[in-house]
N, C-alpha and C positions, 0 to 999 in steps of 0.2 A: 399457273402464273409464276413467272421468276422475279421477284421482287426482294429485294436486299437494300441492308443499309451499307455506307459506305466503307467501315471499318470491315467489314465483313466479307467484301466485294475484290478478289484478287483474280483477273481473268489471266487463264491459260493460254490466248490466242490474241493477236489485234482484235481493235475494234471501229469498231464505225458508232462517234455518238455526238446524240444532241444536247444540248442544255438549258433548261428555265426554268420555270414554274409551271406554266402550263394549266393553268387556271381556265378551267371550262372544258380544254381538249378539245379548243373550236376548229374552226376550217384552217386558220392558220396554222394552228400547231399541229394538225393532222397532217397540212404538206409538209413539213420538217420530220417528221415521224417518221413517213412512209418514204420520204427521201434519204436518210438514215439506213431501212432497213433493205432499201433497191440497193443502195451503194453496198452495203455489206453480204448481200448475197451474191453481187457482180465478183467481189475482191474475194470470197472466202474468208470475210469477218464476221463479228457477234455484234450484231447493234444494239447499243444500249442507250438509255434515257436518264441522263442524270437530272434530275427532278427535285426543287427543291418543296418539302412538303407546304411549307406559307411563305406567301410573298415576301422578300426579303423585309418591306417596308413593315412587314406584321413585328419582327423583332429589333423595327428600330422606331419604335413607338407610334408608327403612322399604319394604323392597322387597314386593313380593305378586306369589305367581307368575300366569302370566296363561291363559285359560280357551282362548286361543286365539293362535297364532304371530301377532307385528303383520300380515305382510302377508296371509291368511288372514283375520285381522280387517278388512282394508283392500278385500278383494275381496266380503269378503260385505254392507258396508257398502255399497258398492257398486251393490249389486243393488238398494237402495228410494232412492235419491237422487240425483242429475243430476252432482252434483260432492261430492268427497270430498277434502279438506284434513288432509293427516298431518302435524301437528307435534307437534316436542319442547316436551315443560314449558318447561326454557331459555327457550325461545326467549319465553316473554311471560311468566313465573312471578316475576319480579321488577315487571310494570306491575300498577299501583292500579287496582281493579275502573274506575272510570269511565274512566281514561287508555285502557286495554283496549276500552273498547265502544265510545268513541270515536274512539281512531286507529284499530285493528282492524277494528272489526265495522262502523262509520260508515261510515267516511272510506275503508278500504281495500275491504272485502269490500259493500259499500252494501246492508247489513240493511236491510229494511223491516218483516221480522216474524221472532220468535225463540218456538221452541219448545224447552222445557225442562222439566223436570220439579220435583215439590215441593221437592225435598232439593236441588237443583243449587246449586253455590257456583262461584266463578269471582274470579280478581285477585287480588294478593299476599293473603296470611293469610287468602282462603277469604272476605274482606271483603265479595263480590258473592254478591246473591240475588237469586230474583225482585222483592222488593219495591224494590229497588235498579232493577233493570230497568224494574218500571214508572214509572221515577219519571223514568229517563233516555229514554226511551222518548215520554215527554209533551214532553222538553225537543227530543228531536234528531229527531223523527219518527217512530219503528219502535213495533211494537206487540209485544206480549208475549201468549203462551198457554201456560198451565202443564198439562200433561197429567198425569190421579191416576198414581200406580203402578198397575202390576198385579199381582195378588196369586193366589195357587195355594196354593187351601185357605184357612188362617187369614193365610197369609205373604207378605208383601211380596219378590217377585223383585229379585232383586239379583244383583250378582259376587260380591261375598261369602257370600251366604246360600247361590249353588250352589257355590263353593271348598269351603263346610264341607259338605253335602252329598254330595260329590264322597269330600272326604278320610274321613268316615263309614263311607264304604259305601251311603251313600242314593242309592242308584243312579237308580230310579225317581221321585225327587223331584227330584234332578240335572236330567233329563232331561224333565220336565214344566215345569220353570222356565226353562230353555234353550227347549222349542217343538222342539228337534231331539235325536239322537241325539248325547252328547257324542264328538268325534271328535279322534284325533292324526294326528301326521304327525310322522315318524321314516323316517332314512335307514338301510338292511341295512349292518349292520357282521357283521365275524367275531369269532363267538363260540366255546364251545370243546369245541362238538360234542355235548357231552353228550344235545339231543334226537335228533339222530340214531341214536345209539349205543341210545336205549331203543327206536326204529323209529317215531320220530313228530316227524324234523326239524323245526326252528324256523328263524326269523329273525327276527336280534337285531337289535333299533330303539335307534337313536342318535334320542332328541329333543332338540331346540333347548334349550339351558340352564336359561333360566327358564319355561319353559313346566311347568304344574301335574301329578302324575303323580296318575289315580284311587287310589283305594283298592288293597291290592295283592289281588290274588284273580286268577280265572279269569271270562273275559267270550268270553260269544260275540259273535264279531265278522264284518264286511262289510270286506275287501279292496281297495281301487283299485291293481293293478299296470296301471300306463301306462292303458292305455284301457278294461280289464278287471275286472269286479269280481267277487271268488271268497267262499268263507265260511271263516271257520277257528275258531277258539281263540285268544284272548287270555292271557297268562301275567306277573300283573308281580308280582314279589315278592325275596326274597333266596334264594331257592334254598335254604331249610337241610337239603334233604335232604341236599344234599352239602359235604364239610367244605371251608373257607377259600373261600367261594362269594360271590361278588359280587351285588350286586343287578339284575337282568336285567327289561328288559321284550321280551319275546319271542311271535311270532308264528305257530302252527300251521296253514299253509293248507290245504285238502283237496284231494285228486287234483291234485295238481300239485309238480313237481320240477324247478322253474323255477331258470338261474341268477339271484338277484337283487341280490346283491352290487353297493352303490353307489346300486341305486335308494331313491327315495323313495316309501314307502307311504304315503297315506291307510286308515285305519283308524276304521273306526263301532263303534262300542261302541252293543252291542243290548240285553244281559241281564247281568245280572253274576251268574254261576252258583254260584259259593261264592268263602271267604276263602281267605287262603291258610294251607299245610298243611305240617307237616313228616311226613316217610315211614321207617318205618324198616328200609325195604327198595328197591331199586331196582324189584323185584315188584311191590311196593305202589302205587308211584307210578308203573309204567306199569297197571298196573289202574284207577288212578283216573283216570289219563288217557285209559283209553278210555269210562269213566263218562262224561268230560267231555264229550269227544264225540258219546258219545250225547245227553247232556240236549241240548248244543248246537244239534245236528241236530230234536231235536223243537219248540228255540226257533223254528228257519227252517219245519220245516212249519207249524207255526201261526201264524205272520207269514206265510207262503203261502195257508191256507185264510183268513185275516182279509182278503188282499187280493182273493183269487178272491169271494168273499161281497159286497165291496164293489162291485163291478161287476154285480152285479144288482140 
């Protein structure tokens, strides 16, 4: 992976780049990406992703949680572009849209051509647009390509259109707009036993602070412990079966009683099986919990027969 900060970042050759945040690395910002890196291997450029780590709105006190951990966003960026540039708002959020494409994007990064999208704004008070670009663009050399949105269904893909999505319950429209499975990453903390105690142990995920929690319900889920990927039950909600119960996102893996205390899981969110539930028995809610299970498991056989099918 070529990933750099901007101070650090003096290319040798033109380039061919994009510019956002890029929050999720959804369908939309995959066609900017991959539009970026076609142009630059047409012309003999280095595509690059100038990328900023949090939404500009996080350092101007209007925060929004993010659809994916920065560096997580930073690797999978990664994967459609030559070079990938993590900077802080700070760090240019006070330079005037032309001062910006000039000393920046000119002078330091040597843009030859910029791919962007309709809505893109850029330089103090959001003052840069495309029409701004083409205009600088005639004066200093570089040219400009605006690529449409993409859209799933009636809707225009977005970070925000999957955040509400997300926080819904619109599981499958989340996940159609995303192109992948939305996924977390959360480190096993000790929690206080209680899946145990019903005979269907968890582990409790500590995620990064600002990172966005789904809806709370029951999801069957895909596993990564270290090199390993298992299946289990997803659990995120406030527990109110039980009294003075805190809010837990917690993870049911199958046939395995692994210690995992400290590690970091990756977690894909497949199906989101129901909302969540209060029980008013411990009865109750391990009977549901083996409901869960089951649906779970009939999730994975048919994502098995969908894939044995596609190989003929």
């Amino acid at each position: 992976m070529n990933i750099s900060r901007l101070r650090d970042f003096h290319p040798q050759q033109r380039t061919a780049l994009t510019l956002g945040t890029f929050d999720g690395v959804h369908r939309g910002h995959r066609a900017l990406l991959e539009r970026t890196d076609s142009w630059a291997r047409e012309h003999g450029a280095l595509s690059v992703a100038f990328v900023f780590t949090q939404p500009p709105s996080n350092s101007l006190g209007v925060p929004k949680p993010l659809l994916l951990p920065v560096r997580k966003k930073l690797e999978k960026i990664s994967q459609f572009v030559e070079h990938v540039l993590a900077v802080e708002f700070p760090e240019v959020g006070e330079m005037a849209a032309e001062e910006f494409v000039r000393k920046i994007l000119v002078e330091q990064l040597h843009m030859a051509h910029m791919v962007i999208g309709p809505d893109a704004r850029f330089g103090k008070n959001r003052r840069g647009n495309s029409a701004l670009l083409e205009e600088l663009g005639a004066r200093f050399g570089f040219s400009v390509e605006v690529v449409p949105p993409v859209t799933v269904g009636q809707r225009i893909v977005s970070s925000t259109a999957i955040r509400e999505s997300l926080l819904a319950g619109r599981f499958e429209e989340a996940h159609q707009m995303l192109g992948y499975a939305p996924t977390l990453w959360g480190t096993v903390v000790h929690g206080d036993g209680r899946g145990r105690q019903l005979g269907y142990p968890t582990a409790n995920l500590a995620l990064e602070h600002n990172v966005l929690v789904p809806a709370a319900g029951v999801y069957a889920v895909r596993v990564l412990i270290q090199d390993s990927w298992r299946e289990g039950v997803l659990y995120i909600g406030n527990r109110s079966t039980f009294a003075n119960a805190s809010p837990s996102i917690e993870v049911h893996i199958f046939d395995t009683d692994e210690e995992l205390y400290g590690l970091e899981l990756e977690v894909t969110l497949l199906h989101r099986l129901r909302g969540d539930q209060r029980f008013d028995s411990l009865d109750a809610l391990r009977e549901q919990i083996k409901r869960d299970i089951d649906a779970a498991q009939a999730v994975f056989e048919g994502l098995a027969r969908e894939r044995r099918f596609s190989q003929f």
